[in-house]
C-alpha positions as CSV (number, residue, x, y, z in Angstrom):
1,X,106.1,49.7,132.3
2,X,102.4,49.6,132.4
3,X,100.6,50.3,128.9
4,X,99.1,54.0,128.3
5,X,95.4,53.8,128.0
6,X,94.9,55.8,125.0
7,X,97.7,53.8,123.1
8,X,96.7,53.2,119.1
9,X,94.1,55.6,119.7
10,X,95.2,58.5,116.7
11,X,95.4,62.5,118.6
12,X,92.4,64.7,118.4
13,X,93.3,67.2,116.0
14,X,92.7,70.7,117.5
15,X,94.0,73.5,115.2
16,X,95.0,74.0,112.3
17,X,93.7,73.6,108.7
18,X,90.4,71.1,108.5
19,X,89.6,69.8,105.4
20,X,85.8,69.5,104.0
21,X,84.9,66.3,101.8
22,X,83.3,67.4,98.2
23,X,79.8,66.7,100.0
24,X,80.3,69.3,102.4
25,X,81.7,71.8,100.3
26,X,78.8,71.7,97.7
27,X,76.4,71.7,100.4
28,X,77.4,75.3,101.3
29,X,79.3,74.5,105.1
30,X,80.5,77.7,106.1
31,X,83.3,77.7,108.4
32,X,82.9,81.1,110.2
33,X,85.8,82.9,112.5
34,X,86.1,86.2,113.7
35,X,89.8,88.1,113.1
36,X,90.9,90.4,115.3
37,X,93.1,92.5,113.2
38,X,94.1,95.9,115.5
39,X,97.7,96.9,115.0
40,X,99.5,100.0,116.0
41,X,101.7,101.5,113.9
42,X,104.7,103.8,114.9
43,X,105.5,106.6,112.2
44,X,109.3,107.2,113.9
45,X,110.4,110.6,115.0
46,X,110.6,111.9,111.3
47,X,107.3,111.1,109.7
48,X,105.2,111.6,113.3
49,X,106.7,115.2,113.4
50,X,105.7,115.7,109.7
51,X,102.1,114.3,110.8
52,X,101.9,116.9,113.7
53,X,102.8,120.0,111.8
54,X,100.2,119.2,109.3
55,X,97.8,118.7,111.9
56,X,98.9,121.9,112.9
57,X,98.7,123.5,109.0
58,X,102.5,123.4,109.2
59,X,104.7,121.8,106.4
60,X,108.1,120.6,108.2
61,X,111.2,119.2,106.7
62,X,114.8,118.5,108.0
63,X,117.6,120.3,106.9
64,X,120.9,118.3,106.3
65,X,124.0,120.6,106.6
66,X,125.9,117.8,104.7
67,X,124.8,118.3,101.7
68,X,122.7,121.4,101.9
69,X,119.5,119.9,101.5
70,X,116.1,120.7,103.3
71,X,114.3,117.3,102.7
72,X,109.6,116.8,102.8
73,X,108.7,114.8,103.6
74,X,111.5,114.5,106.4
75,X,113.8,111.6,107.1
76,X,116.6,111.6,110.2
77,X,119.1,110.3,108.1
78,X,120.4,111.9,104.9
79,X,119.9,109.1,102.0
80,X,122.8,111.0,99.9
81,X,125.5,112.4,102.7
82,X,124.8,108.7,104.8
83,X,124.6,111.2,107.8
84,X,122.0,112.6,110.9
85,X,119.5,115.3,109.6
86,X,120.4,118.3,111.4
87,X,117.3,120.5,112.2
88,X,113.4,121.3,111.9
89,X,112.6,123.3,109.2
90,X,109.0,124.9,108.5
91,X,108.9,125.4,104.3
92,X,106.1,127.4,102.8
93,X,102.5,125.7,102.0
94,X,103.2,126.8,97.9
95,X,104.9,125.7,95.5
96,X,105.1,124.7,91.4
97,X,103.8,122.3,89.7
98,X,106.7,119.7,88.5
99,X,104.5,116.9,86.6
100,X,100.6,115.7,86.4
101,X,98.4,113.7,85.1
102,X,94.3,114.1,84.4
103,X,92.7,110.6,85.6
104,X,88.9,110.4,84.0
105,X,88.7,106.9,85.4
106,X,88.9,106.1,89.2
107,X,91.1,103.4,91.0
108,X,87.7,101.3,91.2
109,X,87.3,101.6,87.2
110,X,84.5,104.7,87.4
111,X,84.3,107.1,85.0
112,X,84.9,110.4,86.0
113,X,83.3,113.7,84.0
114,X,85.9,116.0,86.0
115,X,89.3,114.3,86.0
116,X,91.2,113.8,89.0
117,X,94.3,115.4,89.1
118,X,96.8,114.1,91.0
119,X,100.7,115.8,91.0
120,X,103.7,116.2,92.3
121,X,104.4,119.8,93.8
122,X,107.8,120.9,94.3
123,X,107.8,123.4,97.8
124,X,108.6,126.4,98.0
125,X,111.4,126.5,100.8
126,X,112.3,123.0,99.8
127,X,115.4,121.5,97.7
128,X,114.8,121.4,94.1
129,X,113.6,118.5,92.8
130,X,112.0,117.1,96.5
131,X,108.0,117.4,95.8
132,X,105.1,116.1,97.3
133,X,102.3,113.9,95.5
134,X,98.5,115.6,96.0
135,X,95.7,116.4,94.4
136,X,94.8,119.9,92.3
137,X,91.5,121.6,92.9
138,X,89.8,124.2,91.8
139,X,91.2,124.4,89.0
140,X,90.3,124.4,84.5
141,X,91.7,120.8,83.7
142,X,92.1,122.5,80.2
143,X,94.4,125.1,82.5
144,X,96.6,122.5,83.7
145,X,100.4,122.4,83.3
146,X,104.1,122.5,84.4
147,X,105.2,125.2,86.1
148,X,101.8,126.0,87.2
149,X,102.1,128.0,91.2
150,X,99.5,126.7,94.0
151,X,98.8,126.8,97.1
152,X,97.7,124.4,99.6
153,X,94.1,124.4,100.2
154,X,94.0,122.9,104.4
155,X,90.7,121.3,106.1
156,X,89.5,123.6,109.1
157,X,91.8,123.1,112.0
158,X,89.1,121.1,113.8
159,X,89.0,118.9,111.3
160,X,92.7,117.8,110.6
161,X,94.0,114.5,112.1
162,X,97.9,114.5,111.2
163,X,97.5,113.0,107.8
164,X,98.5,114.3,104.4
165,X,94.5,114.5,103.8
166,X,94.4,117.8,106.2
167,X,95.6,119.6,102.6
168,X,92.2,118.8,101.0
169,X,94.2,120.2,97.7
170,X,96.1,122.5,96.0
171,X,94.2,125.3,94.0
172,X,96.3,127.6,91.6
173,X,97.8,130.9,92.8
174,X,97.1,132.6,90.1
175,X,94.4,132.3,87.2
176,X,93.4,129.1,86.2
177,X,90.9,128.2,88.6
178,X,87.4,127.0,88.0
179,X,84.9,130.0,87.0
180,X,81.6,130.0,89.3
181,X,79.7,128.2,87.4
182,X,81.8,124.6,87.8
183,X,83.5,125.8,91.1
184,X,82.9,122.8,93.2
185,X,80.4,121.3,90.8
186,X,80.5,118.8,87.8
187,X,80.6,120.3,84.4
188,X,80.0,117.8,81.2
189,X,82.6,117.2,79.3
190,X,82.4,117.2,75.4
191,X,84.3,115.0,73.5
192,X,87.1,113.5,73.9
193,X,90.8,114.8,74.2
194,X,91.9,113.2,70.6
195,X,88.6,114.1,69.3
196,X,89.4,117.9,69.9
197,X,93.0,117.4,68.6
198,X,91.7,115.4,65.8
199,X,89.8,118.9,64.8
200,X,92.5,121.0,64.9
């Protein structure tokens, strides 16, 4: 059997990792690549129905006749009765405040003068104890609290892509908005929370 002509001769490497000796690394080589990183993501039948409605200022759920549940965001299976959802159901764009919290820094550690104020809003129309998380605007932080009754605040149609982000907020029903002097603007704060309890 005649001898291969590249025998003893070691394999070109052509992929994978490539190490740099401690010359090249503290001489600055860059090793530069380009990453292609489109994806598509499918939101299933429940979630990309939810994402429509919204798109079309409409809040839907699915109703499970199990266990007598209407269920936001909507799932096609029942978590509790282990069974199909049974039907569409449009709930109203209010509800009640169930729990909040006022955030004065940001996810990126900036300081805030007017707090953020993310909550969890249980719908009117849904079961009790199924809320939403969004934000609260237009609103006295001071005025905050549990039980509080809002409304959802929704982008202009044209501007609405089927995301949870087409309610720009929820602003109270009743009372407890911002007066016009802060409505939509900053307003200083003074002093800090334990500082005002501390003069009580």
């Amino acid at each position: 059997m005649p001898a291969r002509k590249d025998a003893g001769t070691p394999p070109q490497r052509t992929s994978g990792p490539v190490s740099l000796s401690d010359s090249e690394f503290r001489s600055g080589i860059a090793v530069e690549f380009a990453v292609d990183a489109r994806y598509s993501w499918d939101a299933g039948v429940a979630i990309g129905g939810y994402l429509d409605g919204l798109k079309d200022g409409k809040i839907l759920g699915r109703s499970c006749h199990g266990c007598r549940r209407i269920l936001v965001p909507p799932r096609m299976f029942c978590e509790q009765c282990f069974r199909p959802t049974d039907a569409w159901v449009r709930v109203k764009d209010t509800g009640t405040v169930n729990t909040f919290s006022l955030a004065y820094i940001t996810w990126d550690m900036r300081e805030l003068t007017d707090p953020d104020i993310p909550a969890v809003i249980d719908l009117d129309g849904a079961s009790p104890g199924i809320g939403i998380m969004h934000k609260l605007g237009d609103v006295d932080p001071e005025s905050v609290h549990t039980g509080m009754r809002v409304r959802a605040v929704w982008k202009p149609a044209a501007e609405r892509e089927g995301s949870i982000l087409d309610i720009a907020y929820w602003a109270p029903i009743d009372g407890a908005r911002k007066g016009p002097a802060t409505r939509g603007g900053t307003t200083k704060r003074s002093g800090s929370k334990a500082g005002k309890r501390g003069k009580r």
